[in-house]
N, C-alpha and C positions, 0 to 999 in steps of 0.2 A: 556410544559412538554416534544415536543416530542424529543428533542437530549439527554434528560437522562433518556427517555422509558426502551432500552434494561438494562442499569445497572440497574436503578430500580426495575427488573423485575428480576434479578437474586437472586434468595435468599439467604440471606447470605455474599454474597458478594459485595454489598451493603454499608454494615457497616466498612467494614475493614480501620481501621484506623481511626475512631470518636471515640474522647476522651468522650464526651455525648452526648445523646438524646436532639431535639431540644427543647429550654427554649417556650416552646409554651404560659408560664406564663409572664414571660417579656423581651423574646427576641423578638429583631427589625428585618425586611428584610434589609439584606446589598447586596454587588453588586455581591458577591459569590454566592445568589442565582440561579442569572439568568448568571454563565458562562458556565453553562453546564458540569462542574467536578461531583467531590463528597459533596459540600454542598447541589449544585439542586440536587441531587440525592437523597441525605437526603432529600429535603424539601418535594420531592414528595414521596417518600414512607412514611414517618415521619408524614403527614399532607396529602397532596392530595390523595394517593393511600390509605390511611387509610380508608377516608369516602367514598373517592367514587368509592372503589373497585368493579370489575364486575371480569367475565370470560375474557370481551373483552379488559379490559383496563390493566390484567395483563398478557396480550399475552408483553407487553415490546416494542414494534415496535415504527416505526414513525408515523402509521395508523393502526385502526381495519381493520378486515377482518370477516364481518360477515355473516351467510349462506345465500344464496341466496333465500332460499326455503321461506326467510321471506317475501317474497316480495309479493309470489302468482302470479297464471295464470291471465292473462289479468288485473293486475294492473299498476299502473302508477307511477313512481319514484317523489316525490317532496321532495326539499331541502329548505331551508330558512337559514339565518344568519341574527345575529343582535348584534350592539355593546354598549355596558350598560352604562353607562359616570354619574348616577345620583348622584347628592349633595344633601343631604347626602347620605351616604352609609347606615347610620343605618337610618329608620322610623318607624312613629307607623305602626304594621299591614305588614313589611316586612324589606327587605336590596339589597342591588345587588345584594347578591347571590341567593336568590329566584325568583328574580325578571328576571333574569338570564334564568332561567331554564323557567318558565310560558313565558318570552315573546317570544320565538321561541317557545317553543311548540303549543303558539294561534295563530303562524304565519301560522303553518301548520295547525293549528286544523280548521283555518276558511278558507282552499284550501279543505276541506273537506277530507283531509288525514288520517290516524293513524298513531299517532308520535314511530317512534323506534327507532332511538337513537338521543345522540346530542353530540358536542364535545363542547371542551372551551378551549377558550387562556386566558389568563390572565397577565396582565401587572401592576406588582407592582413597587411603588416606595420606593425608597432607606430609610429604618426607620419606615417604615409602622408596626405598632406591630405585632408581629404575633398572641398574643392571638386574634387580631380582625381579624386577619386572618380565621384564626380557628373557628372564629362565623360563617363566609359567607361561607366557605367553608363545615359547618357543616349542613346550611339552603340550601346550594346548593344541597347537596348531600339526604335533608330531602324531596325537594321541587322535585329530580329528581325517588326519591323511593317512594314516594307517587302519583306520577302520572307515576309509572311504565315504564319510558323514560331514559336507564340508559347515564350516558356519559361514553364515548367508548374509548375515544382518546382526546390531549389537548396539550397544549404548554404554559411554562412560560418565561415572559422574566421581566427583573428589567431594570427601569433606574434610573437616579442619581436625588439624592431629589431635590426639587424643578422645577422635570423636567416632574410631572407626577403631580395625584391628589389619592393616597392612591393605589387606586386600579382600572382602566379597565376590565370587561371583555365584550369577544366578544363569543357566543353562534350560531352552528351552527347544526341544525337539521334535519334529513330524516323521510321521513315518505314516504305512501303509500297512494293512492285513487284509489278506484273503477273505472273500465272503466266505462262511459256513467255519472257519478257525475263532473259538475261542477257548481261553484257557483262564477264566476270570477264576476267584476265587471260592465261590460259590459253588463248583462241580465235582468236588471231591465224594466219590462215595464209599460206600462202607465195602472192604476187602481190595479196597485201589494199595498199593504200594506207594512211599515215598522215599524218594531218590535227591541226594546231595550232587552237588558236578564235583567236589572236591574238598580239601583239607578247611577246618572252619576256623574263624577266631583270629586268622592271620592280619586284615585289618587292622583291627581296633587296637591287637595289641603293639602292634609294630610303631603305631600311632600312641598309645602308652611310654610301649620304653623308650624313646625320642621326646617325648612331652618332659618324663621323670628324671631323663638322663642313665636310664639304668642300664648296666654294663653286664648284658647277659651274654658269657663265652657265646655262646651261635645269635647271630644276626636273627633280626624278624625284618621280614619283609612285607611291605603290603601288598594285597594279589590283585589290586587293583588292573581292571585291564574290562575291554568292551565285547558284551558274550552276543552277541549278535549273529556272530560265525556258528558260535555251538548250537544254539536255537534252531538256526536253519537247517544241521547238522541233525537234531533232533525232532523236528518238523519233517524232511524227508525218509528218515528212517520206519515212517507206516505207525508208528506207534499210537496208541491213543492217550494221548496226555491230557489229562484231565484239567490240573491248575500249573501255572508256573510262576515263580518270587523269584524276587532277588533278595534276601534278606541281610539287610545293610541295618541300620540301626536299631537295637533289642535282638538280633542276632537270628540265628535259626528259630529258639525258644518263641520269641513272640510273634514272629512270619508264622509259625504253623500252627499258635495261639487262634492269628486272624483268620487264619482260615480254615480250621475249627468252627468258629462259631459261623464263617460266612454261608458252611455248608451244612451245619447242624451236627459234626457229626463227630468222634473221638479218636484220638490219634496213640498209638504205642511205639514209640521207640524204644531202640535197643544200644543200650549205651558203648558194646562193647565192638557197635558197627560205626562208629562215630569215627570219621577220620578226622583227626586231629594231631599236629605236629608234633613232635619230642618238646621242641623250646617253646611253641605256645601253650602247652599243657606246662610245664615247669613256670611258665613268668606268670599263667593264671592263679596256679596253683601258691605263688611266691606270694601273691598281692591278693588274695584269698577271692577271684571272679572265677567264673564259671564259664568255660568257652562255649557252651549255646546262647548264650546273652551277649557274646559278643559278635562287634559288627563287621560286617563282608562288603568287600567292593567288588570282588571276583568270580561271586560262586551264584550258584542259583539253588532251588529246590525244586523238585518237578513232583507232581503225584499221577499216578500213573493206571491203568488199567490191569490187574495182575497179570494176564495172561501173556502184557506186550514188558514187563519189566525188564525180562533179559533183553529185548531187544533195544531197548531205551537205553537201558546202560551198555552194549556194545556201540552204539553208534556215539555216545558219550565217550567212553573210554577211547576212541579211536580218534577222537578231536583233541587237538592239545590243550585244549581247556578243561576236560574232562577228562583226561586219563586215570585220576584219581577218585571218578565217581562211585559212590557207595551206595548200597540200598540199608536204609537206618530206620525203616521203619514201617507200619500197615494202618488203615482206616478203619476204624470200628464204628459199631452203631453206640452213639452215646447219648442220652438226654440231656448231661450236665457237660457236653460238649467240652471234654478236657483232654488235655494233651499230659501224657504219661511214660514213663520209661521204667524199663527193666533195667537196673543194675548190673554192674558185672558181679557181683554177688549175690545176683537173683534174688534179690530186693523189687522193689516198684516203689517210685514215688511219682508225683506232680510236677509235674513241667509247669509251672504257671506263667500268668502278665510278669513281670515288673512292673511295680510302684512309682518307678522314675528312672532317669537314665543311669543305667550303670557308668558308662562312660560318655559324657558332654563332649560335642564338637568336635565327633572323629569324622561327619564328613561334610 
């Protein structure tokens, strides 16, 4: 967006010389989008600045400039960025463009930040419809005014078909944390508790059977959605929370892999605490994965101080993000820093890494 900022921004002028308003019904992106004349011009006021208009994003510039005062005494600046690549673009339960907005903002939300704004680049390719444009860019702008995180600032570029996959975007977020809160990944210690916000695996798979076309009688849906609310939700409830993840790609399994070794120390789960859905345990189960490997857009992981667990998961279950939260597991002292589970058959094996992606480009 940002080389046709200032003309976009001008009102009026703008338009001068378009013979029509863009065909948002069945015109394609062609390579005039992204040269930075008067079509990007159009496209963003016509379609981008339409939805996701603020105060900051029609300042016109190549960057916002937003008050200072938003930051507060003895706060701490955090940024996050993240780039979206998922196939499909459309699934049940969300799109890239929501999905967009929710994953930098739980990037920030699990640094224990308040997210306040976010920008986006987006890289379309040459024929890309624009009414499908106009859907993600309508869920983007739904998914950024519903969790009160406006985007501020952006850039578009096109390349020539075949040389892209519809649409990239890349989302980058600021936000704020309190002096004296950190929840990095490094503070896990031995007899902490670990706590889910909810059902896992729904992501990735919901993102599977839409990619495969597979016709599983109950729907999967993706839980895609911005935990920002739960966070603060779990931040005021006095608890001491040690670490907090979102564990989106490698799934639960290698979120707690990481941070294992970020804190030295060994983790047991208990498989028969695992909340996991009816039909995404049956479609893992169909395609032989494993739902701790797979990935989350909705849920987080927290580790926790024993003594404040119950109260971390009431104030959890009480937020509709979390009504589903489970305690699935405890912190041990480990040398060989390994992540482990009891069986429902009172079994144990190894939780390990992955070798490589179980599932490619679910976000």
């Amino acid at each position: 967006m940002s080389e046709a900022h200032q003309e976009a921004g001008q009102k009026g002028g703008v338009r001068k010389g378009y013979v029509r308003p863009l065909d948002l019904k069945n015109g394609r992106v062609d390579m005039t989008h992204g040269s930075g004349g008067r079509a990007m011009a159009q496209l963003i006021e016509e379609l981008f600045a339409c939805h996701l208009g603020n105060d900051y994003l029609a300042q016109g510039n190549d960057g916002a400039v937003m008050p200072a005062a938003a930051f507060g005494a003895g706060a701490r600046l955090v940024m996050a960025t993240d780039a979206h690549v998922v196939s499909p673009l459309f699934f049940p339960g969300g799109d890239i463009g929501c999905l967009s907005v929710h994953g930098t903002i739980n990037d920030l939300a699990v640094m224990g930040a308040t997210p306040l704004y976010l920008a986006a680049s987006f890289i379309l390719e040459e024929g890309f419809p624009l009414a499908d444009l106009a859907r993600l860019v309508e869920s983007m702008a739904r998914a950024a005014r519903d969790a009160g995180v406006p985007v501020v600032t952006g850039d578009t570029k096109v390349v020539e078909q075949g040389k892209g996959d519809g649409v990239f975007i890349t989302t980058t977020g600021v936000g704020v944390v309190r002096d004296g809160e950190d929840f990095s990944g490094d503070r896990a210690r031995p007899g902490d508790r670990i706590i889910v916000s909810g059902s896992i695996g729904d992501h990735g798979m919901a993102i599977m059977a839409q990619r495969e076309s597979l016709g599983f009688s109950a729907p999967i849906e993706s839980d895609t959605a911005a935990l920002h609310g739960l966070v603060a939700a779990m931040r005021a409830s006095g608890a001491q929370i040690r670490v907090l993840r979102d564990p989106t790609r490698g799934g639960v399994a290698t979120t707690l892999n990481e941070i294992a070794r970020q804190s030295g120390v060994g983790m047991m789960l208990q498989e028969r605490a695992l909340p996991v859905k009816q039909e995404v345990a049956a479609a893992c189960e169909f395609l032989g994965l494993d739902p701790l490997y797979v990935a989350n857009e909705g849920k987080l992981l927290a580790v926790v101080a024993p003594e404040d667990a119950e109260i971390l998961l009431a104030a959890m279950r009480a937020h509709p993000l979390g009504q589903c939260a489970a305690l699935i597991g405890s912190v041990h002292e480990d040398a060989q820093h390994f992540v482990q589970m009891t069986t429902g058959f009172g079994g144990r094996r190894i939780v390990d890494w992955l070798t490589g992606e179980q599932l490619p480009r679910i976000c």
